[in-house]
Z-matrix of the N, CA and C atoms (Angstrom, degrees):
N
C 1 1.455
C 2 1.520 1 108.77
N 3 1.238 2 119.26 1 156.55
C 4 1.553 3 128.33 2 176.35
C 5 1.307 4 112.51 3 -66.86
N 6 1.292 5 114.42 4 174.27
C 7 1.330 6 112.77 5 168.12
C 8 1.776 7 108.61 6 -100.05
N 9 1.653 8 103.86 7 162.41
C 10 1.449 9 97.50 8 -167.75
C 11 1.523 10 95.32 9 -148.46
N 12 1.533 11 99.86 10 130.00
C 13 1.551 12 106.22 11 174.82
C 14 1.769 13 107.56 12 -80.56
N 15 1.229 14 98.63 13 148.22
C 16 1.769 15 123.15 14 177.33
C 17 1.244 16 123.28 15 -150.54
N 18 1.740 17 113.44 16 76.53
C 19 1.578 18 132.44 17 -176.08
C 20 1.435 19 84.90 18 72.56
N 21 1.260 20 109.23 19 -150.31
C 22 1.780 21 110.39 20 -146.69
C 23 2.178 22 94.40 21 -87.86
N 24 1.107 23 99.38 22 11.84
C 25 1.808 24 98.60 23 166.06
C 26 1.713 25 117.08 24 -92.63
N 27 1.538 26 105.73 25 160.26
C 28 1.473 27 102.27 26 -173.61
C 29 1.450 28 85.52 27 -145.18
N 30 1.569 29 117.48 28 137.62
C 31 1.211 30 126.65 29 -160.38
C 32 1.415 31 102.15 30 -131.16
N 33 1.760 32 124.60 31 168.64
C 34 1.440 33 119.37 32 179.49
C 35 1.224 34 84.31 33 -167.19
N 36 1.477 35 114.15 34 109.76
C 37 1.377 36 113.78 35 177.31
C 38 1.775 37 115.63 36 -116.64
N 39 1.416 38 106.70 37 147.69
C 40 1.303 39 129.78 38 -157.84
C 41 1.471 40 99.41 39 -112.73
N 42 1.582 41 108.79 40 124.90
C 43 1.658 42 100.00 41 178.56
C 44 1.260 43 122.79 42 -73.15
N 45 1.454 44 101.14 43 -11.46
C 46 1.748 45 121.71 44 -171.67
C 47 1.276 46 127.66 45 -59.91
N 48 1.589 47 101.70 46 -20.06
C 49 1.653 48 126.68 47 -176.26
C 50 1.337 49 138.71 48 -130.69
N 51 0.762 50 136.94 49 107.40
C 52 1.687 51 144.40 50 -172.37
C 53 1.528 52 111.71 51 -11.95
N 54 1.303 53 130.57 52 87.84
C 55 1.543 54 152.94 53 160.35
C 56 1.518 55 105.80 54 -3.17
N 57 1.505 56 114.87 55 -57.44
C 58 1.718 57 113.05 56 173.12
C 59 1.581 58 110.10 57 -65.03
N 60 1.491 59 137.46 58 -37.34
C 61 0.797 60 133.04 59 166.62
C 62 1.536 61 147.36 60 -57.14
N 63 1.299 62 88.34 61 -21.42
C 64 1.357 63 121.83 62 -156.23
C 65 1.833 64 76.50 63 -84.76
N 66 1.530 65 119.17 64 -80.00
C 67 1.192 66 128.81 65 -166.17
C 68 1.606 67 120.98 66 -57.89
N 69 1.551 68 100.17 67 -12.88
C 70 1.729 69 103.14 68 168.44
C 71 1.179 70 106.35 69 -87.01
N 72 1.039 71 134.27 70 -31.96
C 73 1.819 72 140.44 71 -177.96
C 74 1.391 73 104.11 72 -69.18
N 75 1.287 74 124.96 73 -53.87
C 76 1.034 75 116.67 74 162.69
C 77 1.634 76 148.21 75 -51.37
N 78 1.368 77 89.71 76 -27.27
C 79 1.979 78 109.06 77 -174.58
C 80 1.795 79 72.99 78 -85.51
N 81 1.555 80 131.54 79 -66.33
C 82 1.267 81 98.50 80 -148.94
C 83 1.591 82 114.01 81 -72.37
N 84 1.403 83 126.08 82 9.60
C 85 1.089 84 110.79 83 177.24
C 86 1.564 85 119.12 84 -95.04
N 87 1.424 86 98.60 85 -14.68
C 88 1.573 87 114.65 86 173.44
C 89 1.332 88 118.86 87 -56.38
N 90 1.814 89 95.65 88 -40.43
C 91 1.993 90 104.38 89 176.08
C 92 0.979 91 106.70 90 -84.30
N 93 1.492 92 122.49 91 -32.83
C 94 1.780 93 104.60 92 165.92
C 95 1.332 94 142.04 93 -53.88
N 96 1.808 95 101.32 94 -28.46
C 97 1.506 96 123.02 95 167.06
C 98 1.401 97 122.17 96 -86.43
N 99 1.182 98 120.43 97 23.14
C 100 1.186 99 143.13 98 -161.01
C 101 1.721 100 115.56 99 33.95
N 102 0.863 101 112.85 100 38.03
C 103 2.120 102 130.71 101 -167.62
C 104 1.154 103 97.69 102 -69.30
N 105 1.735 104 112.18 103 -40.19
C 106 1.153 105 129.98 104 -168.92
C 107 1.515 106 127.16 105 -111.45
N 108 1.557 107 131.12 106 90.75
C 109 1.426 108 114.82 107 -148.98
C 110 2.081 109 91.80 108 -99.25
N 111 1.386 110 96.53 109 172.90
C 112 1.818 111 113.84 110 173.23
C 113 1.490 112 100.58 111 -52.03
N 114 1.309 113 123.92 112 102.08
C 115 1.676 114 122.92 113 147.62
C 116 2.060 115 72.12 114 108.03
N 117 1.030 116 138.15 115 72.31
C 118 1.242 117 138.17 116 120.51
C 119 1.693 118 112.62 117 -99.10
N 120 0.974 119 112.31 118 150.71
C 121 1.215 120 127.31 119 -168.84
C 122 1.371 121 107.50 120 -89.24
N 123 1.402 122 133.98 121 119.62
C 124 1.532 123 143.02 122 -166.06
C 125 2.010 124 99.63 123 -102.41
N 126 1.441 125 82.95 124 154.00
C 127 1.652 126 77.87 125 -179.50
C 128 1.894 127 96.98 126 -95.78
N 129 1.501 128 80.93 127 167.59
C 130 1.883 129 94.65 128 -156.61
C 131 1.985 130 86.18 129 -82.59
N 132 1.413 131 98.47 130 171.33
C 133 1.174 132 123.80 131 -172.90
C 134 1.676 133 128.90 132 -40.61
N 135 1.769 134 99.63 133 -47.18
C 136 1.363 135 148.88 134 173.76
C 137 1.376 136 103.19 135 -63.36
N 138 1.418 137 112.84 136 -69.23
C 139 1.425 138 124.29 137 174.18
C 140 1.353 139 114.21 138 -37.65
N 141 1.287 140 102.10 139 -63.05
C 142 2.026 141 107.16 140 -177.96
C 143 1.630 142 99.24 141 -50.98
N 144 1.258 143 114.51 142 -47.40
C 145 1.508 144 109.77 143 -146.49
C 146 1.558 145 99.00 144 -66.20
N 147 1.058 146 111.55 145 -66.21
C 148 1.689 147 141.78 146 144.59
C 149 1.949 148 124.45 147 1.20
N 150 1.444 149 102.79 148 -48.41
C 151 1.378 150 108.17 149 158.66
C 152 1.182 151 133.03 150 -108.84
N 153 1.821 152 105.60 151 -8.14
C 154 1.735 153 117.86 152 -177.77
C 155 1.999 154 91.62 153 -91.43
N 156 1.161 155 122.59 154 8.22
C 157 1.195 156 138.69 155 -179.76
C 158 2.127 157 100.08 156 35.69
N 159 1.347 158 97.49 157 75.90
C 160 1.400 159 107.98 158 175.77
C 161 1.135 160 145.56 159 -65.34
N 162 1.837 161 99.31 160 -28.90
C 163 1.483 162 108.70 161 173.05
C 164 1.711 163 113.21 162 -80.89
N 165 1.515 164 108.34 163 6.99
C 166 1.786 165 102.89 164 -174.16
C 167 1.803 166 85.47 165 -105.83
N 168 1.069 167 131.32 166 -23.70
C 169 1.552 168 128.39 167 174.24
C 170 1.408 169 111.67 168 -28.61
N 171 1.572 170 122.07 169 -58.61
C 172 1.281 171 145.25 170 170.16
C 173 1.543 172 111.22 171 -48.34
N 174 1.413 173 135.02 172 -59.20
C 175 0.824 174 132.34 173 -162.67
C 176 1.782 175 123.97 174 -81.39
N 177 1.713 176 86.26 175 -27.72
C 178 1.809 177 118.78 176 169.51
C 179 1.955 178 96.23 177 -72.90
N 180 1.277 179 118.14 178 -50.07
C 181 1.561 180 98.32 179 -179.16
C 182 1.386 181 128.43 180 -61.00
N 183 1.609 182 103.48 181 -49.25
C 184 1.453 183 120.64 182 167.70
C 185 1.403 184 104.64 183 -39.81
N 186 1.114 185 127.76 184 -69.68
C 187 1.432 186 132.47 185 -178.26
C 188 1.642 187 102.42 186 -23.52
N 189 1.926 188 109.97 187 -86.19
C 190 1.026 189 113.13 188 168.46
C 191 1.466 190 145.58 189 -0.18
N 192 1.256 191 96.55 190 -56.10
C 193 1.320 192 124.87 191 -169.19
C 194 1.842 193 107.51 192 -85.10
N 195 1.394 194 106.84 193 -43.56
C 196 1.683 195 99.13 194 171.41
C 197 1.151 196 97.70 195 -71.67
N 198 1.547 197 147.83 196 -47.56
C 199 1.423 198 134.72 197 177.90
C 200 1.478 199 112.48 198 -46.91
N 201 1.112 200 133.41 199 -26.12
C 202 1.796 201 122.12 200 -170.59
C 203 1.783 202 76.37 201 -92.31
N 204 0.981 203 129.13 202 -48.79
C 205 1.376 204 122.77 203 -144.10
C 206 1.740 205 107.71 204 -79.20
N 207 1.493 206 116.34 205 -5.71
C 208 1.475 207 120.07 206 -160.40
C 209 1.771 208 76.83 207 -115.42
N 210 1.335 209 130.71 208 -34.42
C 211 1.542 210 124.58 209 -163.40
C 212 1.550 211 101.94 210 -82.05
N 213 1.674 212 127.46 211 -27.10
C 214 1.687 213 134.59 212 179.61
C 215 1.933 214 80.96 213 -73.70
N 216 0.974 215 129.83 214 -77.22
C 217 1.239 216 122.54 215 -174.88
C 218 1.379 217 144.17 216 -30.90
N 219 1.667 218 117.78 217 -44.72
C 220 1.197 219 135.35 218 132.43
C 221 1.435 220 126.49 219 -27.91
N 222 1.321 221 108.31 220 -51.69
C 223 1.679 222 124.20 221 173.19
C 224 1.331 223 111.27 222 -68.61
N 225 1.321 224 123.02 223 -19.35
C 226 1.748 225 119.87 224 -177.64
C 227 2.053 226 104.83 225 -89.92
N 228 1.497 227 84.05 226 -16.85
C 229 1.666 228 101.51 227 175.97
C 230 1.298 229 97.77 228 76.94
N 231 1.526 230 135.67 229 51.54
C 232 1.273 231 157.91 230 156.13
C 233 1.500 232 109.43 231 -78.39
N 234 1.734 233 112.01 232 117.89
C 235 1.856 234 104.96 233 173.27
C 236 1.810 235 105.68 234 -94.13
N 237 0.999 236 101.40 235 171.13
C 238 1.472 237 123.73 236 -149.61
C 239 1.878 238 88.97 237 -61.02
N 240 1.409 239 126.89 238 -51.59
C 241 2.023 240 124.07 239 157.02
C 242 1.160 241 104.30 240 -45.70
N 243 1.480 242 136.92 241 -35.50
C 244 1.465 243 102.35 242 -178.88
C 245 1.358 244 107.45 243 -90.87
N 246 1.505 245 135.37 244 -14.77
C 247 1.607 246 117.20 245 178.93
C 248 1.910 247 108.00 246 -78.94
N 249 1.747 248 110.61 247 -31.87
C 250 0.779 249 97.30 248 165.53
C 251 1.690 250 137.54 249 -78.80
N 252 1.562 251 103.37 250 -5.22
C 253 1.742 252 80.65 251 164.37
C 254 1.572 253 104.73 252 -102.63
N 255 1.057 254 129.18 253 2.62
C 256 1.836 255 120.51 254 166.92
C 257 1.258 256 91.34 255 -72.92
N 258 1.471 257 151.12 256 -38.12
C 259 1.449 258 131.28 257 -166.30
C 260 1.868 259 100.47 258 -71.50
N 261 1.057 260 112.22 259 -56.38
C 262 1.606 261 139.43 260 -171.45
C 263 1.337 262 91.38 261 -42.21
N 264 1.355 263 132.01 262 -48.87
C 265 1.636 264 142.47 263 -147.94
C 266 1.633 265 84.71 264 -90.12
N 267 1.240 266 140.54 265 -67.54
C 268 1.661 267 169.11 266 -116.29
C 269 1.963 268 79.26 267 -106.24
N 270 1.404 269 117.52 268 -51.94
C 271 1.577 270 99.19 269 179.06
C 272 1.266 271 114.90 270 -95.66
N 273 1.179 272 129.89 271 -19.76
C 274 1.836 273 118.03 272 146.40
C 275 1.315 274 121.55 273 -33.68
N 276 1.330 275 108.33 274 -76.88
C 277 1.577 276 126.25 275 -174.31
C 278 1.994 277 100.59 276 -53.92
N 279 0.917 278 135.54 277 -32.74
C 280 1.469 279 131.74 278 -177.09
C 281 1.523 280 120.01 279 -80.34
N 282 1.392 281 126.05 280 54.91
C 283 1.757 282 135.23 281 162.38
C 284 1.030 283 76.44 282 63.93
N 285 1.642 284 125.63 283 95.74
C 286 1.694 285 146.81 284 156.42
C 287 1.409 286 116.04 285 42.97
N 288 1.271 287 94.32 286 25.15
C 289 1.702 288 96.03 287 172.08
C 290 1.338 289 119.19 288 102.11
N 291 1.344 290 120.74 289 3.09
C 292 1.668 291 122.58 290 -172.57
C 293 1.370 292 115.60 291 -96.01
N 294 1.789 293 110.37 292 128.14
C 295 1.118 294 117.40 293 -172.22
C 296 1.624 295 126.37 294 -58.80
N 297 1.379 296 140.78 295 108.82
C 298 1.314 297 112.27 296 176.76
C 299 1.230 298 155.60 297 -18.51
């Protein structure tokens, strides 16, 4: 993903790593680099979430994640009936079907 300014912060987020983490590592490296001086004004909670566009994070990982998971499958030389009844079988067998 690009990087994206938010009030006087500039962000570059990695799907690889935990989203809260990602944005605390970053703010503290901003005050370490002095990016960030005593009595600058931080953007509010809403704001971050709001322009780092957070609720598509979820939908961009998920994605991700069936792509590695449909390409290991392909590689076992599995067609699209056999991954779908190993999933079908895998959510039967798991306490009435509920995902972990």
């Amino acid at each position: 993903m690009e990087d994206q300014q938010v009030g006087p912060l500039r962000f570059h987020i990695d799907f690889s790593q935990p989203l809260y983490e990602q944005i605390l590592d970053q703010v503290r490296s901003a005050i370490a680099k002095g990016e960030i001086g005593l009595g600058d004004k931080m953007p509010s909670v809403r704001e971050l979430a709001q322009e780092l566009h957070v609720r598509s994070f979820r939908t961009a990982l998920a994605a991700k994640y069936i792509d590695s998971f449909m390409d290991q499958m392909e590689r076992l030389g599995l067609t699209w009936n056999d991954i779908q009844s190993y999933i079908e079988q895998k959510y039967d067998a798991e306490e009435g079907g509920s995902i972990r």
